[in-house]
N, CA and C of each residue as an Amber inpcrd file, in Angstrom:
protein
   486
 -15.5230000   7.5370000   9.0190000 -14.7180000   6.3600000   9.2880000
 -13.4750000   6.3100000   8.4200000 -13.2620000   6.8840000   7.2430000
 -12.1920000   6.8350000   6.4490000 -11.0890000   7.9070000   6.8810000
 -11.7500000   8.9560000   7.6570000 -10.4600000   9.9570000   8.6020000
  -9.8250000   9.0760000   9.2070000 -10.8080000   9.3240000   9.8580000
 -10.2790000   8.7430000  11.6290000 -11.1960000   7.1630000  12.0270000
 -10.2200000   6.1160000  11.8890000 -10.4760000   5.0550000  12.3160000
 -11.2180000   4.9410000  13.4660000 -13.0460000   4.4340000  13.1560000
 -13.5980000   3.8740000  14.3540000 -13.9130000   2.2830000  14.0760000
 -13.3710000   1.7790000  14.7020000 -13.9650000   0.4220000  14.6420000
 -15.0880000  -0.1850000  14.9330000 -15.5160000   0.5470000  16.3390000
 -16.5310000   0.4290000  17.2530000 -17.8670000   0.4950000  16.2050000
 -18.0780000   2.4280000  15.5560000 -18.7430000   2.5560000  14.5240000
 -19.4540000   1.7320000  13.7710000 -17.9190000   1.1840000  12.3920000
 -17.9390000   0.7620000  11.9240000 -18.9750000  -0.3770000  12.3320000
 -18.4890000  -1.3840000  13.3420000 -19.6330000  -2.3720000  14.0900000
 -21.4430000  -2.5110000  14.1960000 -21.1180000  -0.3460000  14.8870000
 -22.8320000  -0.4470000  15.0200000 -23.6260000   0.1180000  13.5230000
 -22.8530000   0.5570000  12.5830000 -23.1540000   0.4560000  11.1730000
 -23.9230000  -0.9070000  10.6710000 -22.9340000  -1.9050000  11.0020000
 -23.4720000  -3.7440000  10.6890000 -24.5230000  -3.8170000  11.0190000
 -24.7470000  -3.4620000  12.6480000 -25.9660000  -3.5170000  13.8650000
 -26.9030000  -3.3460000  12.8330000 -26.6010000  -1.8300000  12.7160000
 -28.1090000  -0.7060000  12.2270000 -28.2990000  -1.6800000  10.6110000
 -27.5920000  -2.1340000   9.9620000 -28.0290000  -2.7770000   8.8190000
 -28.8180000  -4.3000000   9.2110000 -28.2960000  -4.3600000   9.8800000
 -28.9990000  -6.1930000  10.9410000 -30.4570000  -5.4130000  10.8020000
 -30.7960000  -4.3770000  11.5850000 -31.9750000  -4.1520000  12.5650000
 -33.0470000  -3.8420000  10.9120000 -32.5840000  -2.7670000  10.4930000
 -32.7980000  -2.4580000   9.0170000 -33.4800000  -3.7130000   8.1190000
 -33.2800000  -4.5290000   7.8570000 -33.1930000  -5.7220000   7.4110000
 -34.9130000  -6.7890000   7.9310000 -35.2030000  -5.8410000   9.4190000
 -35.8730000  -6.2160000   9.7900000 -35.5520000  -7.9580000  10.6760000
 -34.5340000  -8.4190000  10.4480000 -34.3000000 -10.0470000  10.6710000
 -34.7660000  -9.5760000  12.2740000 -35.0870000 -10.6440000  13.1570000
 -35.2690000 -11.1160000  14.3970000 -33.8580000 -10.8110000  15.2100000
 -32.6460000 -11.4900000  14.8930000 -32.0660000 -11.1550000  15.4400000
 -30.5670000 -10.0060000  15.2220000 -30.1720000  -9.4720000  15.8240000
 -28.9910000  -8.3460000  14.8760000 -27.9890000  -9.6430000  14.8500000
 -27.5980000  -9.1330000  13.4220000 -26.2210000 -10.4280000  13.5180000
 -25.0820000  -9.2920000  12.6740000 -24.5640000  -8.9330000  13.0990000
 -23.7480000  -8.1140000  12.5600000 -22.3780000  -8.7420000  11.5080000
 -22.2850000 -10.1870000  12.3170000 -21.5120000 -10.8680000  11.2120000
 -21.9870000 -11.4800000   9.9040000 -23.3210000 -11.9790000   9.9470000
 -24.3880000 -11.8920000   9.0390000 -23.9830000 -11.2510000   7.6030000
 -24.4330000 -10.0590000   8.5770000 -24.2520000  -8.7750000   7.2210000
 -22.9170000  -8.4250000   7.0140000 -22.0110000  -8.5620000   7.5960000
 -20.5480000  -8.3080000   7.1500000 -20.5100000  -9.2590000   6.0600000
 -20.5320000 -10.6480000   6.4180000 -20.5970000 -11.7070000   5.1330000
 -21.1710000 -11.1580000   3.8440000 -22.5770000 -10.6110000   3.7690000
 -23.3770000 -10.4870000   2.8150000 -22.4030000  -9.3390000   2.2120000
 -21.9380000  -8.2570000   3.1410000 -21.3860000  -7.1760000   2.2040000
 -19.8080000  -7.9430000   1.3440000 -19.2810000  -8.6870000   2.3560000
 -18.0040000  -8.9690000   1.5660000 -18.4960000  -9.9430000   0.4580000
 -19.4440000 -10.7810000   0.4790000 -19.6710000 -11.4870000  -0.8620000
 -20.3220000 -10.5260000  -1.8610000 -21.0450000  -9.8450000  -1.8140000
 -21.3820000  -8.8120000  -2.7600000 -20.3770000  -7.5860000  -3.0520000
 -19.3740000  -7.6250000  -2.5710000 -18.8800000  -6.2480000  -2.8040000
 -17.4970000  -7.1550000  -3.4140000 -17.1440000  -7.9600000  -2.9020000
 -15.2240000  -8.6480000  -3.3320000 -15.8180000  -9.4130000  -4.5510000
 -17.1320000 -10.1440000  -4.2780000 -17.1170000 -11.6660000  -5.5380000
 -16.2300000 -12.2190000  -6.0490000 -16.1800000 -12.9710000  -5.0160000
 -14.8920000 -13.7480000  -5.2670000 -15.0690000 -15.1470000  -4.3660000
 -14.4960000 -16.1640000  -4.9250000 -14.2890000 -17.6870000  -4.3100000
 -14.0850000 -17.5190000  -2.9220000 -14.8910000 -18.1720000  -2.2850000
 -14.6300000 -18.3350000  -0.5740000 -13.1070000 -18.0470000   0.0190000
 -12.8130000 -19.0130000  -1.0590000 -10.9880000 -19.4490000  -0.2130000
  -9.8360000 -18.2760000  -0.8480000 -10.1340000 -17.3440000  -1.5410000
  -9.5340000 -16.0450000  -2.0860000  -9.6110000 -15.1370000  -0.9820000
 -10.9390000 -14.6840000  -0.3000000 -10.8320000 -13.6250000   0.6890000
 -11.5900000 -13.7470000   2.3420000 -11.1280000 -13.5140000   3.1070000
 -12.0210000 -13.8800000   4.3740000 -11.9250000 -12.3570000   4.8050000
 -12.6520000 -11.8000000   5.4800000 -13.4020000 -10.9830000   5.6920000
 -14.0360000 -10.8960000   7.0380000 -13.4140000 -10.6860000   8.7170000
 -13.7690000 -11.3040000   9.5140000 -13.9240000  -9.8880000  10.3050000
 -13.8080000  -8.9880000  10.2190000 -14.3320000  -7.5640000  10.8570000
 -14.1930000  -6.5920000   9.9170000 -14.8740000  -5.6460000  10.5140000
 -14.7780000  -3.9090000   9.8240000 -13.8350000  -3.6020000   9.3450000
 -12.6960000  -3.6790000  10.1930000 -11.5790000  -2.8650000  10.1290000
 -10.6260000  -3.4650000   9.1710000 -10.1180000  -4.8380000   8.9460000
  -9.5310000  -5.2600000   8.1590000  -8.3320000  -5.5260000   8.3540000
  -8.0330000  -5.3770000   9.8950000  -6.8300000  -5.7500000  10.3600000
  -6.9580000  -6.9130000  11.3410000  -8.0980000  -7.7210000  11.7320000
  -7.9740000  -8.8520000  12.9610000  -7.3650000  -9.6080000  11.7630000
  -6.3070000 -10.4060000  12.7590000  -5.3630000 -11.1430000  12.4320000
  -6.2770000 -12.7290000  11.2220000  -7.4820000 -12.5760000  11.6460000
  -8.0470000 -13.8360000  11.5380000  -8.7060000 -13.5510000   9.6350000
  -8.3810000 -12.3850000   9.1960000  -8.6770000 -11.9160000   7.8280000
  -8.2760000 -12.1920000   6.8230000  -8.2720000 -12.4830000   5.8680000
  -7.3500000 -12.9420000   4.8910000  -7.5150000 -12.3130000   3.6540000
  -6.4300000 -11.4730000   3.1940000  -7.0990000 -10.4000000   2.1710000
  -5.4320000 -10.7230000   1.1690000  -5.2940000 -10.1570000  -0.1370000
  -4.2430000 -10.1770000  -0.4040000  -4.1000000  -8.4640000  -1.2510000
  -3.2820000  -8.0560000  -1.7940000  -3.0710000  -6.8810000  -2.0090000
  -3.7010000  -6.7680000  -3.3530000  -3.7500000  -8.2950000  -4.4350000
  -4.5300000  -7.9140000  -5.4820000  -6.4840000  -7.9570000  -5.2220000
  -6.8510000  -8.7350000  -4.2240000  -7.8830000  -8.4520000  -3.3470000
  -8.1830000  -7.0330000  -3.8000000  -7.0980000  -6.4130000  -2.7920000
  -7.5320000  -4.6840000  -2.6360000  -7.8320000  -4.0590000  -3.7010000
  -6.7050000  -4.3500000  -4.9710000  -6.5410000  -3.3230000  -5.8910000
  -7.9980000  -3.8350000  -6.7270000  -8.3190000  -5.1750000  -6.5910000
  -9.7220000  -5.3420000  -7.7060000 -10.5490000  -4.3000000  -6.6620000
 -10.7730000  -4.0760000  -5.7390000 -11.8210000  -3.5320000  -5.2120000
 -12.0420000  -2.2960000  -5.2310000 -10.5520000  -1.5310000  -5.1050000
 -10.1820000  -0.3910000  -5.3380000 -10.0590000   0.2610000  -6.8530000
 -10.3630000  -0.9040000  -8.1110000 -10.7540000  -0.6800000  -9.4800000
 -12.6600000  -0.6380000  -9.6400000 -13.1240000  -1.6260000  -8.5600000
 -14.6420000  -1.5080000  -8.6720000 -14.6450000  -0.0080000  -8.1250000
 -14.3990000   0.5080000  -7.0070000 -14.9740000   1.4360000  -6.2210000
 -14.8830000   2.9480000  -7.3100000 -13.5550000   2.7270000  -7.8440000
 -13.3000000   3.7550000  -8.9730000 -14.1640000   3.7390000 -10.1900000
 -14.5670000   2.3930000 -10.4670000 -15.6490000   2.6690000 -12.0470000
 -16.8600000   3.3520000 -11.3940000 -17.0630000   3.1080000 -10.1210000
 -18.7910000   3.5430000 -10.0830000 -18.5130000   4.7900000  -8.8050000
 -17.6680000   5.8090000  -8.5610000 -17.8970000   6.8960000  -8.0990000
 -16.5960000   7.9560000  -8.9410000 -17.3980000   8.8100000  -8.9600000
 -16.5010000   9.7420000  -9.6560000 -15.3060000  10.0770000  -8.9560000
 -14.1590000  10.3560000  -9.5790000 -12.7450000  10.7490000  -8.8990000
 -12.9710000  11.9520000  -7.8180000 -13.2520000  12.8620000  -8.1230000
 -13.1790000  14.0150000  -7.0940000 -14.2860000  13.4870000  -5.9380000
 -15.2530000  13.4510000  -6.3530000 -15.8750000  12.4740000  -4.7910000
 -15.1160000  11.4780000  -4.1420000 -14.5400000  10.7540000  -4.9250000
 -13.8500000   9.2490000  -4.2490000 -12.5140000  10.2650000  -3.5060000
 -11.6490000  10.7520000  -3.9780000 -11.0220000  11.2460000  -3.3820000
 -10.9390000  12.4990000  -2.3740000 -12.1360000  13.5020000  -2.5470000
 -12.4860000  13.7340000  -1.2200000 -13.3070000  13.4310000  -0.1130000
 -13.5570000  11.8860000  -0.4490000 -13.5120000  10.6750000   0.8430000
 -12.7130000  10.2030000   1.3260000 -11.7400000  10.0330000   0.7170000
 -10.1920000   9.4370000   1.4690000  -9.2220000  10.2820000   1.8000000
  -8.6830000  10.1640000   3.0750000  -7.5630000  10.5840000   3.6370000
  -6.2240000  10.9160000   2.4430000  -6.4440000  12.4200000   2.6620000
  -4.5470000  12.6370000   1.3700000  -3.3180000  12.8900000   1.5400000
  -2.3840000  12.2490000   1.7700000  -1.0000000  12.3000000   2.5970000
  -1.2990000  13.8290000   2.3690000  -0.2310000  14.3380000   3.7150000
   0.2210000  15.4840000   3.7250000  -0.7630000  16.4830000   4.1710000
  -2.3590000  15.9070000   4.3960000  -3.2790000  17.0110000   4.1080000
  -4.4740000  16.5620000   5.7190000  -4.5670000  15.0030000   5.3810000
  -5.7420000  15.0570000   6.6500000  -5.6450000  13.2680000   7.2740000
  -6.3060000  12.9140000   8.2040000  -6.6000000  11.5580000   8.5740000
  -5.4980000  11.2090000   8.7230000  -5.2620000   9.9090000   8.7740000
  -4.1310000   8.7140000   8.9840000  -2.7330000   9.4330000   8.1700000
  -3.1190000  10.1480000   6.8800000  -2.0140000   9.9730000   5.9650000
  -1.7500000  11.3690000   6.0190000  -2.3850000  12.3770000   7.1430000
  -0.9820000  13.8110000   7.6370000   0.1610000  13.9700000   7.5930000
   1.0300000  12.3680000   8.2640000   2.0680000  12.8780000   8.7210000
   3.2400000  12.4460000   7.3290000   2.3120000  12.0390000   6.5350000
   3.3270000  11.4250000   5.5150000   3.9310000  13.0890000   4.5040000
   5.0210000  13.0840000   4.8030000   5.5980000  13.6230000   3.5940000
   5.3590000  13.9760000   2.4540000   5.0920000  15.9000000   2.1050000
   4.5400000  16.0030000   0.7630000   4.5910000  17.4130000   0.6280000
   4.9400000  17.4430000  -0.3650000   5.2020000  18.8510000  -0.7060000
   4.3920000  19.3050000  -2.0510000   3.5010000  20.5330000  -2.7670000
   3.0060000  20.4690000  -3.3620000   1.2950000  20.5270000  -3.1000000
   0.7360000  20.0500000  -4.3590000  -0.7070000  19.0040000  -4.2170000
  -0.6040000  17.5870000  -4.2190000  -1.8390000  17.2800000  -3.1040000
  -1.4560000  15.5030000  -2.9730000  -1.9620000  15.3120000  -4.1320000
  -1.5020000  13.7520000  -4.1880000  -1.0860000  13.2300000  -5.1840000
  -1.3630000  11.3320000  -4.3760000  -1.5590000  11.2170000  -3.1580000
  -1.8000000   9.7980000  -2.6290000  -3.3620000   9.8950000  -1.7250000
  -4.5090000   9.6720000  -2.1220000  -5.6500000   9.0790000  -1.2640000
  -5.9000000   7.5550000  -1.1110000  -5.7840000   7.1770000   0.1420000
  -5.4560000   6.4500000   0.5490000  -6.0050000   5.8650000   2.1910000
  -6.8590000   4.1470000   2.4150000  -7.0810000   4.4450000   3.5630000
  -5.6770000   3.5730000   4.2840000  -5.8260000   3.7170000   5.3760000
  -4.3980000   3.0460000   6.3820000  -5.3160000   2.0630000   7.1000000
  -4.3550000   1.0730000   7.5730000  -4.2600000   0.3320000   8.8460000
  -2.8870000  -0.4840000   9.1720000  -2.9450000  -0.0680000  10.9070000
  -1.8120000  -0.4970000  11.0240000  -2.1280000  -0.8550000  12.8990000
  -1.4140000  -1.5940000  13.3630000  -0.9650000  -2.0530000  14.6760000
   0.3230000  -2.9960000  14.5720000   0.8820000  -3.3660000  16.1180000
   2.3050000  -3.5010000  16.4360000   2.4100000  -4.2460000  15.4950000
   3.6600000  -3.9140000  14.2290000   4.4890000  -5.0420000  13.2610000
   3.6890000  -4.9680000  12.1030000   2.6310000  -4.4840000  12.1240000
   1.4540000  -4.1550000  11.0480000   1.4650000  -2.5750000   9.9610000
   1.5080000  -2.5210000   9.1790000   1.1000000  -1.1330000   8.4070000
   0.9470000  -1.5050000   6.9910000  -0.5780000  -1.0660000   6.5600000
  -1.0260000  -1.3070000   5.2750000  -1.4900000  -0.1070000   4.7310000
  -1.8860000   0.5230000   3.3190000  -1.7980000   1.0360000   2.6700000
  -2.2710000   0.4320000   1.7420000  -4.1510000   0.9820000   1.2270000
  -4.2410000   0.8150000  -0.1350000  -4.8840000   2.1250000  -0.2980000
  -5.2060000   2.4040000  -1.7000000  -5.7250000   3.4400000  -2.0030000
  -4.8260000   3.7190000  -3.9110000  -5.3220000   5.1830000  -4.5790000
  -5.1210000   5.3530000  -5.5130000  -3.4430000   7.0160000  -5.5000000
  -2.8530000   6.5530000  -6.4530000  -1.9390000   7.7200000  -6.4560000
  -1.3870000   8.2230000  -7.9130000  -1.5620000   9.4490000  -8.1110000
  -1.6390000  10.4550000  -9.1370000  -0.3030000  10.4060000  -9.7920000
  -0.2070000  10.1950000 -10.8160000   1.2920000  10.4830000 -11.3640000
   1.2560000  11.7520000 -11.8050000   2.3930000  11.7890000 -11.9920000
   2.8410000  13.4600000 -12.8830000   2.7920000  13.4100000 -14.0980000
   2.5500000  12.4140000 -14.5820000   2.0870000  12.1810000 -16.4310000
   0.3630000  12.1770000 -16.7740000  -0.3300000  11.9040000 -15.4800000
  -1.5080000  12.2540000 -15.1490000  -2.4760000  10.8790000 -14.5780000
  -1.7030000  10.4890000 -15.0360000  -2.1520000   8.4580000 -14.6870000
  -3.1500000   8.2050000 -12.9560000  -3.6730000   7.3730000 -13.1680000
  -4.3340000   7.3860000 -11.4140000  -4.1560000   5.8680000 -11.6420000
  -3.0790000   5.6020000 -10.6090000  -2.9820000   3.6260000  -9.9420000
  -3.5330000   3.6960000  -8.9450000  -3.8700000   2.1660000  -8.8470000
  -3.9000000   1.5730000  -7.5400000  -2.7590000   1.1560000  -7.3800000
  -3.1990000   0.5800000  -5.6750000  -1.8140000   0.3200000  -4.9900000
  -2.6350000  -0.3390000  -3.6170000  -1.7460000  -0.9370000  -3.1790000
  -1.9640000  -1.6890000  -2.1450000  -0.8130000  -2.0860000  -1.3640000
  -0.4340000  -2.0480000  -0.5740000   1.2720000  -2.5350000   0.4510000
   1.1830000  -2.6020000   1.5560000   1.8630000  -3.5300000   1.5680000
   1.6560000  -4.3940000   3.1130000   2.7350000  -4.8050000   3.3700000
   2.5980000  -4.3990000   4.8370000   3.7700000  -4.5180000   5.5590000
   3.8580000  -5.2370000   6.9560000   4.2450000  -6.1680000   7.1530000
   4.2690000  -6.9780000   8.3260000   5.3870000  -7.4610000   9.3070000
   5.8250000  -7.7920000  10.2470000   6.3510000  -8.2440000  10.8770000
   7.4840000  -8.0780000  10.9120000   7.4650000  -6.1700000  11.1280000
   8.5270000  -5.4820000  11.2530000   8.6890000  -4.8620000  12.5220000
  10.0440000  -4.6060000  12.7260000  10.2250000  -4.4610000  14.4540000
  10.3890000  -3.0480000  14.2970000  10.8160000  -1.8690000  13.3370000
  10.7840000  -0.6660000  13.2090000   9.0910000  -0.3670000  13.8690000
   9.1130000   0.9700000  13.8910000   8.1600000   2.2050000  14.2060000
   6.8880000   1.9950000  13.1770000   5.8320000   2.0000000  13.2850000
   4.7010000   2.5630000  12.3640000   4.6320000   3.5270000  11.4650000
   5.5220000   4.5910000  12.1040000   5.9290000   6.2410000  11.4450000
   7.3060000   5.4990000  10.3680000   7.8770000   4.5660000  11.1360000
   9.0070000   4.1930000   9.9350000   8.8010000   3.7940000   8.4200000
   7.8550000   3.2550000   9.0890000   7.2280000   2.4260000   7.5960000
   6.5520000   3.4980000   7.1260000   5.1300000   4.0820000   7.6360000
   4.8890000   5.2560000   6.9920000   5.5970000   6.0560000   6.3040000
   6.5280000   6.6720000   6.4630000   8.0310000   7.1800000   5.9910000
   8.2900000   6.3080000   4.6840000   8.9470000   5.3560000   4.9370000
   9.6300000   4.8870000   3.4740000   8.2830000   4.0790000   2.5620000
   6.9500000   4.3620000   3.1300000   5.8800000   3.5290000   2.0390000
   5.6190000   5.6120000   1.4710000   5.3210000   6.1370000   1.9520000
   5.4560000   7.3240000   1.3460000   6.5040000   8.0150000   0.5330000
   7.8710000   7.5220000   0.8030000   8.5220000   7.6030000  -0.3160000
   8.8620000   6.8400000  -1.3980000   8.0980000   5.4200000  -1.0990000
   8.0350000   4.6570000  -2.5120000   6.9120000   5.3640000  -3.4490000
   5.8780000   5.7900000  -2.7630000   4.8630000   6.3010000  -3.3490000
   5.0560000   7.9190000  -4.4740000   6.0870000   8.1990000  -3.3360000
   6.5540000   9.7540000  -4.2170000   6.9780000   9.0070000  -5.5100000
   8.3020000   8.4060000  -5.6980000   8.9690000   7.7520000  -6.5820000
   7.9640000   7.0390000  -7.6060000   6.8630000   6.5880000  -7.4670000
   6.1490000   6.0950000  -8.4450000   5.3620000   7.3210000  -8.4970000
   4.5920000   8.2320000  -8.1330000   3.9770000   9.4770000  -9.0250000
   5.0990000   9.9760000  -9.7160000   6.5800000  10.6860000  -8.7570000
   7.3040000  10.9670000 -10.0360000   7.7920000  10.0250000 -11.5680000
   7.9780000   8.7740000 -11.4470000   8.6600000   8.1230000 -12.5240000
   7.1440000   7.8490000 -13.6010000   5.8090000   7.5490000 -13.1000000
   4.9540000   7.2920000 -14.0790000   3.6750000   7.8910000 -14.2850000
């Protein structure tokens, strides 16, 4: 699911944790709840959490959201595992077509639809540093590939400068 976006998946993942669970009935939103309160912990009115994917409009996430989550996910799996789980510009998944020359240096998952393109994930400096990052981009009338484009070259510009 972190290549190549399934949503559908993602869904019967919830299912199979519903059924798992043993409860009577599958509630797949159920267990979405349970994972986003155990995994974000955080005040109701900070994050909503309303599908898999993280793009229905009806979600409410903010970019420091991401980056706390994207600091949990990093204390408790080691770097070279975490990052050959995520998509690496230049190399595979969502983040192929981005621009890169070298070794990557951005893992990272995507989502994006019309006027939409987000970007969180961790990126390598050349001093050796590993950030998070998170960027969001909305309610732009350019291309998907456009934005892809210049969020990949903000990204170069911060591995080179730090």
């Amino acid at each position: 699911m972190l290549y190549v976006s399934d949503n559908q998946f993602a869904e019967q993942v919830l299912f199979m944790a519903s059924a798992e669970r043993g409860l009577p009935n599958l509630t797949p939103t159920r267990e979405l709840r349970q994972m986003a309160d155990s995994v974000l912990h955080l005040p109701a009115a900070s994050a909503r959490w309303v599908d898999g994917s993280g793009l229905s409009r009806y979600n409410v996430f903010t970019p420091n959201v991401l980056i706390d989550l994207l600091g949990r996910i990093y204390a408790k799996v080691p770097q070279q595992r975490l990052f050959a789980l995520l998509p690496a510009a230049g190399q595979s998944g969502t983040l192929r077509s981005i621009a890169m020359t070298g070794k990557p240096y951005i893992f990272a998952k995507s989502g994006s639809m019309t006027g939409v393109y987000n970007l969180s994930g961790y990126v390598l400096t050349t001093s050796g540093k590993v950030l998070y990052f998170s960027i969001m981009h909305n309610n732009f009338t350019q291309t998907v590939s456009e934005m892809r484009r210049r969020t990949g070259e903000l990204l170069k510009e911060i591995h080179e400068r730090f």
